[in-house]
N, C-alpha and C positions, 0 to 999 in steps of 0.2 A: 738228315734234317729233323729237328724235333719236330714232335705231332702237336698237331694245331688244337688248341681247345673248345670244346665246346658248349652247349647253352647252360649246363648246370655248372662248369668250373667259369663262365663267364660271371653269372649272376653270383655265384659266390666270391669271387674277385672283386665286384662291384660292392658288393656287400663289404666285405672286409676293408674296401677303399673309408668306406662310409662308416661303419662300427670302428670305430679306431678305439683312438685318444679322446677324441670330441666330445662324443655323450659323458665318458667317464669328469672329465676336468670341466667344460661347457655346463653341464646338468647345475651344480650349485647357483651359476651365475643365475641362470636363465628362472630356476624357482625362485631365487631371491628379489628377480626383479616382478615376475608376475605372481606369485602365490602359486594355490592350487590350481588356477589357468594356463597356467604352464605347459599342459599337454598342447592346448589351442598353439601357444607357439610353434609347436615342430608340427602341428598341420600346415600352418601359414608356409614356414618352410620349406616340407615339403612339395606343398603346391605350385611353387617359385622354383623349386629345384626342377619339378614335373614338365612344368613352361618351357625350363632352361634346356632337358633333354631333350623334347621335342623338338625346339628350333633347331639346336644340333643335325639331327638325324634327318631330321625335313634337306636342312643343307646339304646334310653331307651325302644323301642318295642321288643331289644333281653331279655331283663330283663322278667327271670316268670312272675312278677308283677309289675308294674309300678315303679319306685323306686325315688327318688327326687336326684339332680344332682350329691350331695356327694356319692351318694349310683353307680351312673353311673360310675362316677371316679373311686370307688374301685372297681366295677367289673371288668373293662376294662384293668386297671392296672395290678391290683392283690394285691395294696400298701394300707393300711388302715391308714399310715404314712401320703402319698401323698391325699388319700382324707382326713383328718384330716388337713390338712395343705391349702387345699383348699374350705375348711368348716372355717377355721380363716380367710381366706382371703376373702371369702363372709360378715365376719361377719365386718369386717374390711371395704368393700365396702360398704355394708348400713350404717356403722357408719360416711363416708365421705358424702352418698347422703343426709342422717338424718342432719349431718351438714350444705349443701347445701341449704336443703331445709329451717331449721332455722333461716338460714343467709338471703336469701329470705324473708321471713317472717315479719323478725325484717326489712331490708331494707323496703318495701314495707307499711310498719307499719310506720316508721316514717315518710317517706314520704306522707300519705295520711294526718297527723297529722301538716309536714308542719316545724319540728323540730328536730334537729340533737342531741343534748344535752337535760339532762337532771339531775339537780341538781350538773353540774360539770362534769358527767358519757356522754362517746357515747353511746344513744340512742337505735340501733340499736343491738350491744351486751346484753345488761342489756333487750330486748323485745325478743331476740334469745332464752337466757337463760331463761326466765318464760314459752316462749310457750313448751321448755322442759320440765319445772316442772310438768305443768300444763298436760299435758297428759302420765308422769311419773305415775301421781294420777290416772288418768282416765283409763289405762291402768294396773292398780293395782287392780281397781274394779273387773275386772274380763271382759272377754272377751264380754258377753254381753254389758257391760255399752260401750266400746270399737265398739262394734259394732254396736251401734247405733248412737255412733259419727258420723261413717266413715258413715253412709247412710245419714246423714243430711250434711255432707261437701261433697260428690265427685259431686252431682247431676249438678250444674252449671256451672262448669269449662269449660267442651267441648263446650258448649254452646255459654260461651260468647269469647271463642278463634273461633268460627265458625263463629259469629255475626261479630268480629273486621278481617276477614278476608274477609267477604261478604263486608263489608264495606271498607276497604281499598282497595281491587281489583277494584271496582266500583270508588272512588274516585282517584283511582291512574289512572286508564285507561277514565276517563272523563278528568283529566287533565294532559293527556300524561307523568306520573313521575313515571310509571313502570320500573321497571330496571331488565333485565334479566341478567348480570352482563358476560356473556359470554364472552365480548372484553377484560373484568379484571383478564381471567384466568391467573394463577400462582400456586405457593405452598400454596396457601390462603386457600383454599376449604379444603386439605391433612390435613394440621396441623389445623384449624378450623373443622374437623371430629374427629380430634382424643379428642380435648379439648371438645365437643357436646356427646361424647359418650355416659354420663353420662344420656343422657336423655333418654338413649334409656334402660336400665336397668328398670325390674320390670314385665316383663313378661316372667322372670323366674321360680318367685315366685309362678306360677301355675303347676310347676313340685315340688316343695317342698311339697303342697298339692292336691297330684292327689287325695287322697282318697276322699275329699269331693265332686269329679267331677262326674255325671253320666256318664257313658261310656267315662274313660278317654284316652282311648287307640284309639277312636275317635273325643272327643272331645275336647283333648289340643291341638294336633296337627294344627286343625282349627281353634283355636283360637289361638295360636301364630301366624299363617301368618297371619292369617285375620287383627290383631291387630297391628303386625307391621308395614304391607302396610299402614291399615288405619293413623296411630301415622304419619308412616313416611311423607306423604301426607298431614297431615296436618301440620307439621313442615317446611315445602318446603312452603307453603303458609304464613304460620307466619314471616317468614324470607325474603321470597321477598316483603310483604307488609312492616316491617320494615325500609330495607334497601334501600328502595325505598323511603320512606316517611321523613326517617333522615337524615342527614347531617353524614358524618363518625367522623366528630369535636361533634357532638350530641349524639351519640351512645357511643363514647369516655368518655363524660364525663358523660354521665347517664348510666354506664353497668346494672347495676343492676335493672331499671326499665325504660328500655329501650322498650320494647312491651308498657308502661301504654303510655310514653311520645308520640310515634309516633300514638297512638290513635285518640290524640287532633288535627290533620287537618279535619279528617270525623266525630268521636264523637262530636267534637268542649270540651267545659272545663267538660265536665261529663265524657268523653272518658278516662280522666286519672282517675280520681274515679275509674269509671268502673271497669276496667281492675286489678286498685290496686288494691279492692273488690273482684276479681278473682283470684288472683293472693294469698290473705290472707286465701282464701278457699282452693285453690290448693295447696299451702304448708303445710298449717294445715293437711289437708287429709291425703298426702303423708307421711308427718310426724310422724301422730298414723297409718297409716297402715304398716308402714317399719318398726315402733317399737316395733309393736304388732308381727308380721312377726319374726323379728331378735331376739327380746327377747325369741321366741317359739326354732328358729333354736339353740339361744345357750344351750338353756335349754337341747334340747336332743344328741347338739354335749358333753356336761356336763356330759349326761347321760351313754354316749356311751364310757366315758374316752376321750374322744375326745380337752376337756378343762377341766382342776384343776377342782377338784369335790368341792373346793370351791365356785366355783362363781355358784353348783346348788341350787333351793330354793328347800325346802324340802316341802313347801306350795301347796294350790292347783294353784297359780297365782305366774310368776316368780318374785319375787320381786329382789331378787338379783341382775337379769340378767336385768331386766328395770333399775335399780341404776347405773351400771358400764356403758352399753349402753347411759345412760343419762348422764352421769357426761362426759364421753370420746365427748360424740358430742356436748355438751357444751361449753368444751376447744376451741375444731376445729373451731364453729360457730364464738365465743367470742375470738380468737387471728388469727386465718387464714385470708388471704384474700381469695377475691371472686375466683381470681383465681388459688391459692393455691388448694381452695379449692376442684374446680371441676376437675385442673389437676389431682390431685390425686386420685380423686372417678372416673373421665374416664380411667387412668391408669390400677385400680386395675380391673373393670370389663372387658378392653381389656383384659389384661392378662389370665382373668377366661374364656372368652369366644374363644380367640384364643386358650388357651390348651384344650379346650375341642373338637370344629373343628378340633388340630392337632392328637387329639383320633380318631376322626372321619375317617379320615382321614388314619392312619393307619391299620384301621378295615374295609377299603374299602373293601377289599376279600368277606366281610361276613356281618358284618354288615351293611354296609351302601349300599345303591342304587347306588347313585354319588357318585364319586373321586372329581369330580371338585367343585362340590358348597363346600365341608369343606377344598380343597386346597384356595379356595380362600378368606374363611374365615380365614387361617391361614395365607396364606400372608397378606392379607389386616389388620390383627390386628397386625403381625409383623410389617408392614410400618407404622401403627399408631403409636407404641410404640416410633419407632424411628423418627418419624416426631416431636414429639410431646417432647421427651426429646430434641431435634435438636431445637427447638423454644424456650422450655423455657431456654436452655443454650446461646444460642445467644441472645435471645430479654430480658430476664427477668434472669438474674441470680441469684437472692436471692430466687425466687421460684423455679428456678430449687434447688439448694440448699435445700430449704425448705422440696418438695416432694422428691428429690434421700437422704434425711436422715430418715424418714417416712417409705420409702419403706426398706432400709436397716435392720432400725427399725423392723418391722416388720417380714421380712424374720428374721430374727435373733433371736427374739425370737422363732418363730414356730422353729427354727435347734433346740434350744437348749430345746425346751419343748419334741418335739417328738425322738432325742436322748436319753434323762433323760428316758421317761416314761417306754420303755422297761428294761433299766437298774433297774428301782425301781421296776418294779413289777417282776425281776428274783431275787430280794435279798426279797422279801415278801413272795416270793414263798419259796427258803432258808430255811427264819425263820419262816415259817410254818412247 
């Protein structure tokens, strides 16, 4: 039997759910729409995240046994509809960060290469979709070959977002171009947390797998706050050295490798390497661990009837479920934009983590300790939703478009799968 993990490889799993792809590819949007306030965003964030693990864990200590989020929902409900439906909408939200994180990847790729094009094709698309293939395979091999990926790509990331933060604070405060962005408050911060949210997803994933946790009924609880504090902390750093060091005409036009660019005043011309270098390790990582992750959850929401017994592999390794997960974040990567893209992946984890704070919330009598940390969870991911569709409908109308068809999309299918499903199996029952 593999040995169980414990509090310092939980909070660093948790961590590495969180540091992905997100800050790296997210960071541009997020300073372009708030300025130097920017940091205030991924407090907001964070905060909403903080709510969100709380109600979790409040839940999941009434459970006999530890139980993973979907299993929280149908207890608390009583709906195995509603958690089935919010078991698609998870699965649906890694498919947007897997996205994210791809898009990242391929941006940052061609950029360090120095080349937009290639053979007629954008670049950028056509290096999205290989790094999919390519850990499609990897993750086919079976869970070991997969995990020894993930130990050779997570190890540097925090590292050198640590180094480019020790350095840009020191370079920014020797020549007075810190900006605390305070005089530029507005609705910048609001609607820039809700677009950032995405980065905060992934220290979830440690409720999905308590069983591998030594004493988890103690030790995820400390490692989700421990992790998000730490994540959030260091996001507030990344973002005031940013938007401090760039021009908003600079961040504008570079969103997408926006942390490499503002490197080069304190790294000087390595500083963009650097970070691009970091940045290709931090979305690869994120990339096979969400897929490894996702491909597992659909395998046993498959299992459970939960989705078409079609898409389970009957294999010891999901292959099916790595295919459809590959092929859909592919799309996303290769026609989305950057910020289609994260809208939509910050949307769909507000909405999971605001309904789960408003469980909490409701189970105040009994289950939960505090009323107030999951009420505030549940307002502050309601004000996100609506900040956030409020900006892309006013600023950006073709992604608001984009994302409110998506989401329709989706709700739409789950009504009409989880309708069906009891109908079909009271006429199987029938014709037995």
């Amino acid at each position: 039997m593999p040995a169980k993990i414990g509090g310092v490889e939980s909070v660093a799993m948790a961590v590495g759910g969180m540091v992905g792809g997100g800050i790296f590819a997210v960071l541009g949007v997020v300073a372009a729409e708030a300025g130097p306030s920017a940091w205030m965003a991924f407090v907001v964030s964070g905060l909403i995240a903080v709510c969100a693990g709380y109600s979790f864990v409040t839940l999941n200590e009434r459970l006999a046994n530890p139980g993973s989020p979907i299993t929280i929902i149908e207890r608390f409900t009583g709906s195995t509809n509603l958690a089935g439906m919010a078991g698609w909408t998870f699965v649906i939200g890694y498919i947007g960060t897997m996205g994210l994180y791809a898009y990242a990847f391929g941006s940052y790729f061609a950029a360090i290469l120095g080349v937009s094009t290639a053979a007629g094709l954008p670049l950028q698309p056509v290096i999205s979709a290989a790094v999919i293939v390519i850990f499609i395979g990897i993750n086919a091999l079976g869970s070991h070959a997969s995990g020894r990926t993930e130990e050779s790509l997570v190890g540097l990331k925090v590292l050198i977002l640590l180094a480019f933060c020790g350095g840009g604070l020191y370079y920014g405060f020797t020549h007075g171009e810190l900006e605390s962005g305070i005089s530029s408050l507005g609705t910048g911060p609001i609607v820039a947390a809700a677009i950032s949210f995405v980065a905060f997803e992934g220290w979830e994933l440690l409720l999905f797998d308590q069983n591998s946790v030594r004493n988890p009924r103690e030790t995820v609880p400390k490692a989700i706050y421990t992790s998000i504090a730490g994540v959030t902390l260091l996001y507030v750093l990344v973002a005031l050295v940013t938007t401090s060091l760039l021009s908003p005409s600079t961040i504008q036009k570079n969103p997408e490798t926006a942390l490499a660019v503002a490197a080069n005043p304190f790294f000087g011309s390595v500083g963009f390497g650097l970070i691009s270098i970091a940045a290709l390790f931090s979305t690869a990582s994120a990339l096979n661990a969400t897929l490894f992750s996702t491909s597992r959850l659909m395998r046993q929401l498959a299992t459970d009837s939960l989705l078409p017994t079609q898409l389970e592999s009957r294999g010891r390794e999901p292959i099916r479920e790595l295919i459809v997960l590959g092929a859909l974040t592919a799309v996303l990567a290769s026609f989305g934009s950057l910020n289609a893209i994260s809208s939509f992946a910050s949307l769909t984890f507000i909405t999971l983590f605001g309904l789960v704070s408003f469980l909490a919330y409701t189970e105040r009598s009994s289950a939960v300790h505090s009323a107030l940390v999951p009420a505030i969870g549940t307002l502050g991911s309601g004000g996100a939703i609506v900040a956030l569709g409020w900006h892309l409908a006013t600023t950006e109308f073709g992604t608001f478009v984009v994302v409110l068809l998506l989401t329709v999309l989706v709700i739409v299918i789950e009504l009409q799968y989880f309708e069906r499903t009891p109908i079909r199996r009271e006429l199987e029952t029938l014709e037995k």
